[in-house]
TORKOL-4160 file (C-alpha; in steps of 0.2 Angstrom, whole numbers, padded with zeros to 4 digits, m for minus):
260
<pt num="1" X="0020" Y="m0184" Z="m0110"/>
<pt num="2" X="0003" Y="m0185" Z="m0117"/>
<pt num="3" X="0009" Y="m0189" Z="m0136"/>
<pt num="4" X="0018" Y="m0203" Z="m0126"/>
<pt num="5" X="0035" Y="m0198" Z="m0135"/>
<pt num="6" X="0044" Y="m0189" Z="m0124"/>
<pt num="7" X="0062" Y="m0192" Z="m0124"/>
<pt num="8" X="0069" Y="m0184" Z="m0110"/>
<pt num="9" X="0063" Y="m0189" Z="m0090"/>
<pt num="10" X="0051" Y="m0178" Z="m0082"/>
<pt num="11" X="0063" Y="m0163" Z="m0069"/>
<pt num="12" X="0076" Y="m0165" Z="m0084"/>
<pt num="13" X="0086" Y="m0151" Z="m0091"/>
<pt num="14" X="0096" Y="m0134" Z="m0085"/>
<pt num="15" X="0094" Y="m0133" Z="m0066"/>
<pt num="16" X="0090" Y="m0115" Z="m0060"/>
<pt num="17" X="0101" Y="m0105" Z="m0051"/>
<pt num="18" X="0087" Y="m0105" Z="m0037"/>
<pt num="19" X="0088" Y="m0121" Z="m0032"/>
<pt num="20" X="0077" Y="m0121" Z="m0014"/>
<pt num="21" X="0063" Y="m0114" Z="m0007"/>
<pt num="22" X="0073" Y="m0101" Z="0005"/>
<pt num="23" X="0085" Y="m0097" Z="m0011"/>
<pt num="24" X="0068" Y="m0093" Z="m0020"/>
<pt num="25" X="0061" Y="m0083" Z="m0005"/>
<pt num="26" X="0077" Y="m0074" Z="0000"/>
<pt num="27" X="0076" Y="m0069" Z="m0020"/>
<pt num="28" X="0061" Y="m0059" Z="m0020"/>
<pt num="29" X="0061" Y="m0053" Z="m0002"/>
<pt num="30" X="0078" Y="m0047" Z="m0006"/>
<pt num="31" X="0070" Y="m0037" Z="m0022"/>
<pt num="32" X="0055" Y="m0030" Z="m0012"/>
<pt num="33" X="0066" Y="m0026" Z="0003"/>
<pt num="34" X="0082" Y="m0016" Z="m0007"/>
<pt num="35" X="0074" Y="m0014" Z="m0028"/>
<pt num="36" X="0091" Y="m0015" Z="m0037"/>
<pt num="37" X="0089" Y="m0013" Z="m0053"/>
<pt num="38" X="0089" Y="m0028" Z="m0063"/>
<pt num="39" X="0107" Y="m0028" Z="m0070"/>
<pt num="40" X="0112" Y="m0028" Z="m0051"/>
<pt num="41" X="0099" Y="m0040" Z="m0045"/>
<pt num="42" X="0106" Y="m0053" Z="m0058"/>
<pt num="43" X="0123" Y="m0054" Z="m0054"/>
<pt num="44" X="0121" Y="m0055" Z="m0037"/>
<pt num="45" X="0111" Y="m0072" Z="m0038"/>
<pt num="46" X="0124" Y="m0075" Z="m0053"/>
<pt num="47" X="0113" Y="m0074" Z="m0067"/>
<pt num="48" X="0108" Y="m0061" Z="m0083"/>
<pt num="49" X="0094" Y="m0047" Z="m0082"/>
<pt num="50" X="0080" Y="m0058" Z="m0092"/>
<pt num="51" X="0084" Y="m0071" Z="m0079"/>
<pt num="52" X="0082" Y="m0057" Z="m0066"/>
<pt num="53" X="0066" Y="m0053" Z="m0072"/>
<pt num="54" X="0058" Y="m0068" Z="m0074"/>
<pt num="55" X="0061" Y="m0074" Z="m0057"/>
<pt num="56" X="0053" Y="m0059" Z="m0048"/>
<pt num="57" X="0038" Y="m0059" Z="m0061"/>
<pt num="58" X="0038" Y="m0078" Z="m0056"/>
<pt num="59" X="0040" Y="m0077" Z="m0038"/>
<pt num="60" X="0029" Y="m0063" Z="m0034"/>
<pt num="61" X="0011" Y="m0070" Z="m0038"/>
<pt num="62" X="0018" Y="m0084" Z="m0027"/>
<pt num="63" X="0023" Y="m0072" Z="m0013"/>
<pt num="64" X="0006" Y="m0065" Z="m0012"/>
<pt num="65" X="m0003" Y="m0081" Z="m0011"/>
<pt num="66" X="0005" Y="m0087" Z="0004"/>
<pt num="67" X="0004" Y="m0070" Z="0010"/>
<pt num="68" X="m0014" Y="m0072" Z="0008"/>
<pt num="69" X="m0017" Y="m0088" Z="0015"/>
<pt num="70" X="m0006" Y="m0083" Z="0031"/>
<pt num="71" X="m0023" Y="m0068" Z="0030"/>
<pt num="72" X="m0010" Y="m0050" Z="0032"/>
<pt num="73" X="m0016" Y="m0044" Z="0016"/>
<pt num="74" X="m0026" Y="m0030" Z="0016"/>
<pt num="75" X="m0044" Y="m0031" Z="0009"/>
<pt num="76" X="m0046" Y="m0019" Z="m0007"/>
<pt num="77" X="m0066" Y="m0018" Z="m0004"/>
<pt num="78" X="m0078" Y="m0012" Z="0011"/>
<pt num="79" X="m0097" Y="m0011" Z="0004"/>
<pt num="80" X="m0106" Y="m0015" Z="0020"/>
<pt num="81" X="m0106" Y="m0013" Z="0039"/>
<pt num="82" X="m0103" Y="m0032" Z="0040"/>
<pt num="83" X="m0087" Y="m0031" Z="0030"/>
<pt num="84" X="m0082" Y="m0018" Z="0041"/>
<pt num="85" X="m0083" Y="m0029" Z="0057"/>
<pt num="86" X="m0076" Y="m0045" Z="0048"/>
<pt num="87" X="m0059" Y="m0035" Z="0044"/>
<pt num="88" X="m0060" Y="m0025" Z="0058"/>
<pt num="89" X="m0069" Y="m0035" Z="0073"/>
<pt num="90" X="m0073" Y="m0024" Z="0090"/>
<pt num="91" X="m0064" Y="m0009" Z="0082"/>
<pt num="92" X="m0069" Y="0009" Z="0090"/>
<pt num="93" X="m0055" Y="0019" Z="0082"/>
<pt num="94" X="m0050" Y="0019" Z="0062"/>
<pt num="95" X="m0035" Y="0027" Z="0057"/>
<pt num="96" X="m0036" Y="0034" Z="0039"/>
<pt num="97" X="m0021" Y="0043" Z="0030"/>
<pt num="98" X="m0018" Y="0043" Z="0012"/>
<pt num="99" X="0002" Y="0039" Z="0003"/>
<pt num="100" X="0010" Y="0043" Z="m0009"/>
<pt num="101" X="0023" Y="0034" Z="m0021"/>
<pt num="102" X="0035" Y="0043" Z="m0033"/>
<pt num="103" X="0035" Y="0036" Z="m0050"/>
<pt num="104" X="0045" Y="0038" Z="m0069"/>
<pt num="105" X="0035" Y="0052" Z="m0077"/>
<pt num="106" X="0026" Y="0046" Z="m0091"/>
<pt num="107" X="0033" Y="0051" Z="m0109"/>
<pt num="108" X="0012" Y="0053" Z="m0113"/>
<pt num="109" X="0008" Y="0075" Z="m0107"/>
<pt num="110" X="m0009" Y="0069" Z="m0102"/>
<pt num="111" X="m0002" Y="0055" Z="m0091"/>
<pt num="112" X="0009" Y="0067" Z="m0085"/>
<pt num="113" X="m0004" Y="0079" Z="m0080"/>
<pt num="114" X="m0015" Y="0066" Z="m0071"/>
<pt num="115" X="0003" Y="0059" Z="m0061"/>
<pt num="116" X="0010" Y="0076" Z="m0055"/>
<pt num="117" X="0007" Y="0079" Z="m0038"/>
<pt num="118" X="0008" Y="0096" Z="m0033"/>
<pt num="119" X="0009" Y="0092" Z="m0016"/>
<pt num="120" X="0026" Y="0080" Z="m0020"/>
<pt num="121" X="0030" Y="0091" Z="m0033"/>
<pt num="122" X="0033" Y="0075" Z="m0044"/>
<pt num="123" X="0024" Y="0063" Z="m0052"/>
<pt num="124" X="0018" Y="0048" Z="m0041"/>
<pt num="125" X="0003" Y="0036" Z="m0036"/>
<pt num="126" X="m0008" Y="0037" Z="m0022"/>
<pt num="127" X="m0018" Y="0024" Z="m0010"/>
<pt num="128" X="m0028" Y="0027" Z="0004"/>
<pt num="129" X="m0025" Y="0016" Z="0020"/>
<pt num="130" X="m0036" Y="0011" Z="0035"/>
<pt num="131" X="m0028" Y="0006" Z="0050"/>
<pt num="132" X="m0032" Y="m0001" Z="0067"/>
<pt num="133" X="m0024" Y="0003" Z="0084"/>
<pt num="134" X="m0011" Y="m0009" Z="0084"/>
<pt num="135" X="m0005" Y="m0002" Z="0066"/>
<pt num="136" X="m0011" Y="m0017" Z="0054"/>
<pt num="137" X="m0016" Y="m0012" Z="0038"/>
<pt num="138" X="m0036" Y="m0019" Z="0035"/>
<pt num="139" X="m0038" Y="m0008" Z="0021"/>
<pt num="140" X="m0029" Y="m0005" Z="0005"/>
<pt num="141" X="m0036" Y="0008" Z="m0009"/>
<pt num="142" X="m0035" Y="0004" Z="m0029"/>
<pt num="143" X="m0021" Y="0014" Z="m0034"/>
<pt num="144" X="m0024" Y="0033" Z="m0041"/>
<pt num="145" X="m0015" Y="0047" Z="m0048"/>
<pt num="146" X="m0006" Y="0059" Z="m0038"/>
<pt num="147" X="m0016" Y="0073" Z="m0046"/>
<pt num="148" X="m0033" Y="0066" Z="m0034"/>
<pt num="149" X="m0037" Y="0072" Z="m0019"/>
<pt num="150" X="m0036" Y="0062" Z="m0002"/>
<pt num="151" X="m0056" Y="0064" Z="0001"/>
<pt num="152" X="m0060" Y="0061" Z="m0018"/>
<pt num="153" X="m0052" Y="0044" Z="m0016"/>
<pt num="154" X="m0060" Y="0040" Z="0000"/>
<pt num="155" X="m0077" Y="0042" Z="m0001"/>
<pt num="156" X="m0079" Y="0035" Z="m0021"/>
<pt num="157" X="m0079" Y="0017" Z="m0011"/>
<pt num="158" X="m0086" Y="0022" Z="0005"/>
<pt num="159" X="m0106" Y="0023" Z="0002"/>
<pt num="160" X="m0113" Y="0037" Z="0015"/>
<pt num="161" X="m0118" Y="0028" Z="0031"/>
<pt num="162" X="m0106" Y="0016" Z="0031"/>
<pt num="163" X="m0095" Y="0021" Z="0046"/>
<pt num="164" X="m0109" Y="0020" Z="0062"/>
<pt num="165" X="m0105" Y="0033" Z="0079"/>
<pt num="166" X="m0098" Y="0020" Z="0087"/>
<pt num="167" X="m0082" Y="0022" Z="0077"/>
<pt num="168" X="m0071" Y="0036" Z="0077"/>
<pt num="169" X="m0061" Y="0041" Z="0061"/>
<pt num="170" X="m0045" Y="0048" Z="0064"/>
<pt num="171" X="m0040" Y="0059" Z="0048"/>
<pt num="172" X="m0030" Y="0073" Z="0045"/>
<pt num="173" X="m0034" Y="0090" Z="0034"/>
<pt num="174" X="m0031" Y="0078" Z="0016"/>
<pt num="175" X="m0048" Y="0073" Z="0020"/>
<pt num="176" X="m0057" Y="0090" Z="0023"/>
<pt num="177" X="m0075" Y="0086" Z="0019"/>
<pt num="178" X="m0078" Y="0070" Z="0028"/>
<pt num="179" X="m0089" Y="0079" Z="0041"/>
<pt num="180" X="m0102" Y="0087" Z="0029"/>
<pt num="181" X="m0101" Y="0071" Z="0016"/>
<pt num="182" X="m0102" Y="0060" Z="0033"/>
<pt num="183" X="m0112" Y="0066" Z="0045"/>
<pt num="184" X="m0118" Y="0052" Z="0054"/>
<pt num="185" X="m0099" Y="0048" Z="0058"/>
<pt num="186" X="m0090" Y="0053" Z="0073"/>
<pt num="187" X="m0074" Y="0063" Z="0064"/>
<pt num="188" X="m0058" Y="0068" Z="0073"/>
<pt num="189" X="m0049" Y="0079" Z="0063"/>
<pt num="190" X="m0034" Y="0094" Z="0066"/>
<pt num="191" X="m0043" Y="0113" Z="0066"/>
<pt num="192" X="m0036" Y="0121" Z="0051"/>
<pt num="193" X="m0027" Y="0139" Z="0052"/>
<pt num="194" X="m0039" Y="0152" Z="0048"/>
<pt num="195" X="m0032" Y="0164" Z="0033"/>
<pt num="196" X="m0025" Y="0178" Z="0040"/>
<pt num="197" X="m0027" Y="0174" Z="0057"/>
<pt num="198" X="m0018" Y="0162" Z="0069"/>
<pt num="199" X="m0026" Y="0145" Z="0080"/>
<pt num="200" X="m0029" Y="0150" Z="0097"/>
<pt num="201" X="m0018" Y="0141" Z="0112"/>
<pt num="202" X="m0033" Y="0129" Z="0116"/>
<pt num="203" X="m0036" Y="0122" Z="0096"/>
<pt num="204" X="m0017" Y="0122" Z="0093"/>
<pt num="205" X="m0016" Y="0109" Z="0110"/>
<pt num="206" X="m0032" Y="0100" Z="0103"/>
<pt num="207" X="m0024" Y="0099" Z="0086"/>
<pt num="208" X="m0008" Y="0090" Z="0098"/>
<pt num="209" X="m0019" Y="0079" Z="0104"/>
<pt num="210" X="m0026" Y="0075" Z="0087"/>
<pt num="211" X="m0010" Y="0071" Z="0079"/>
<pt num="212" X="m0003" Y="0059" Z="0094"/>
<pt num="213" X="m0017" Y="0048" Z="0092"/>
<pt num="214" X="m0019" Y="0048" Z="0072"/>
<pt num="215" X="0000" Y="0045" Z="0070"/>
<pt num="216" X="m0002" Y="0029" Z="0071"/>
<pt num="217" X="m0008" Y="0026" Z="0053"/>
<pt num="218" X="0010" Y="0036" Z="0047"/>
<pt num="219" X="0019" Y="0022" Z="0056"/>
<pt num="220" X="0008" Y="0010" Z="0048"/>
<pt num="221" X="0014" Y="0017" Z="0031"/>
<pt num="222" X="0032" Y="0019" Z="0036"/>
<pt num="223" X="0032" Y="0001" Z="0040"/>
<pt num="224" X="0029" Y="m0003" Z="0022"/>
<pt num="225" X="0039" Y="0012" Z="0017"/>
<pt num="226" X="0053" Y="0002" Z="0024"/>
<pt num="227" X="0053" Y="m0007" Z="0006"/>
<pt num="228" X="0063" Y="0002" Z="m0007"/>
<pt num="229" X="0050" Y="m0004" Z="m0020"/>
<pt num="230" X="0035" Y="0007" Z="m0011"/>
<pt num="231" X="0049" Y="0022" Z="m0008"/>
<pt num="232" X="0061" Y="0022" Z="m0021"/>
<pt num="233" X="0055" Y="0031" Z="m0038"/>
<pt num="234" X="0047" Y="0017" Z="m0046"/>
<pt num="235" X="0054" Y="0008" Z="m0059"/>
<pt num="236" X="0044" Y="m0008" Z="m0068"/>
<pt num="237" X="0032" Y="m0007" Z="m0083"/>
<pt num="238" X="0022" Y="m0020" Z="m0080"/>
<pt num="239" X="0004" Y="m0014" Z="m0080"/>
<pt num="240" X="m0003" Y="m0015" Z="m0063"/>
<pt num="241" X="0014" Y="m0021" Z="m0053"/>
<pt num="242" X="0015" Y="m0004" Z="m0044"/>
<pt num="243" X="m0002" Y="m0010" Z="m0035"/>
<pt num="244" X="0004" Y="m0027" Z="m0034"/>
<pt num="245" X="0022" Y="m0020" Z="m0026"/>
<pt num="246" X="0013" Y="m0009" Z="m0014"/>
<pt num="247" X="0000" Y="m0023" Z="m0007"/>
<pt num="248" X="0012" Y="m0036" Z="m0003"/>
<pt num="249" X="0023" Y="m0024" Z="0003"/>
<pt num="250" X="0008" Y="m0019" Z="0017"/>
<pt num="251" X="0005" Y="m0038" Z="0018"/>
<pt num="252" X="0022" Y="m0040" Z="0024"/>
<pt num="253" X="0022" Y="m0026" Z="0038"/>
<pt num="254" X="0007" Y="m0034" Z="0044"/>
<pt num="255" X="0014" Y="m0049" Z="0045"/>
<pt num="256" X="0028" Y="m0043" Z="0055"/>
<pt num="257" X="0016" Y="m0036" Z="0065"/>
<pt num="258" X="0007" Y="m0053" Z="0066"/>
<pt num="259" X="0023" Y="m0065" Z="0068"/>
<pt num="260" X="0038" Y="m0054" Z="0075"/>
């Protein structure tokens, strides 16, 4: 068009198979909700893998923008007390849990080293995720290999003094150490079993306690879990998609929570 010698009208050519905006959003919903492999997925919307792929890889950048706009993604950063407030406004309580996602294991033994979870027993990818009261995801972690701890990936973003008294962390024993590295935060957090000994009657009802109230960042994460591209094994190779799968997937649950 610039050279002013184009031949053929602009909109011309092969018409894709996804011909509206609800064809393309069903497309890639339908990918995030159920992961078929891509010699499934193409058939099913009656075109070949390369086609397959190159919607989603299309689509999903699109996804996450408007995702975005509508404000449910989660933030990927806290430096400051006023970043705190401004995702999580009026907030006394924080729920913190760490997940995991199994993954391929890599042909590379040092990758496969860093990916193995012993906890999983597999090779995966972790996040760490902060949650309010009514389960929305304000906080997504960079994701990390499964070999890392759940406090070494929390407090390499959270500089000491961050979390004033006034707010109550809710953790569980993945983060043993918070009190000692934080100790100007109020922590809530089960006893653990003595070796060799047993909890007595009282700390096994506090530790009840504890749990009821700190479950609700595990529904948080079940919510995204509910798309087989954050539980099923993952599959892609594209650098940096397993982070990009896992955030719009906790986009999504908080837009449910949002809009449902």
């Amino acid at each position: 068009m610039k050279r002013g010698d184009r031949e053929r009208k602009p909109g011309g050519g092969r018409t894709g198979n996804l011909r509206t905006f609800t064809e393309k959003l069903f497309f890639v919903l339908f990918y995030f909700k159920c992961y078929p492999p891509l010699d499934v997925l193409g058939p099913l919307f009656d075109f070949d893998r390369p086609n397959a792929f190159r919607n989603v890889q299309k689509l999903t950048p699109i996804l996450e923008k408007v995702l975005d706009k509508k404000m449910v993604v989660p933030k990927r950063k806290i430096n400051t007390l006023e970043e705190l407030f401004e995702i999580f406004p009026d907030v006394k309580d924080l729920f913190i849990g760490g997940t995991e996602r199994p993954i391929q294991r890599p042909k590379d033994s040092e990758k496969q080293k860093e990916n193995y979870s012993g906890k999983k027993k597999a090779h995966t990818r972790k996040n760490i995720v902060i949650t309010d009261k009514n389960r929305r995801i304000g906080y997504l972690s960079p994701p990390e290999a499964g070999k890392k701890h759940d406090y070494g990936m929390f407090k390499e973003p959270f500089p000491p003094g961050l979390f004033p008294k006034s707010i109550t962390l809710w953790l569980d024993l993945g983060f043993t150490g918070v009190e000692k590295g934080y100790p100007e935060a109020t922590v809530r957090m089960p006893r653990k079993k003595p070796k060799g000994k047993e909890l007595t009657d009282e700390e096994k009802a506090q530790n009840k306690v504890i749990g009821g109230f700190r479950v609700l960042v595990e529904h948080a994460i079940g919510g995204t879990k509910r798309f087989r591209i954050t539980s099923d094994k993952f599959r892609n190779k594209k650098d940096e998609f397993d982070d990009v799968a896992m955030l719009i997937s906790c986009g999504l649950w908080n837009y449910h929570l949002k809009c449902c």
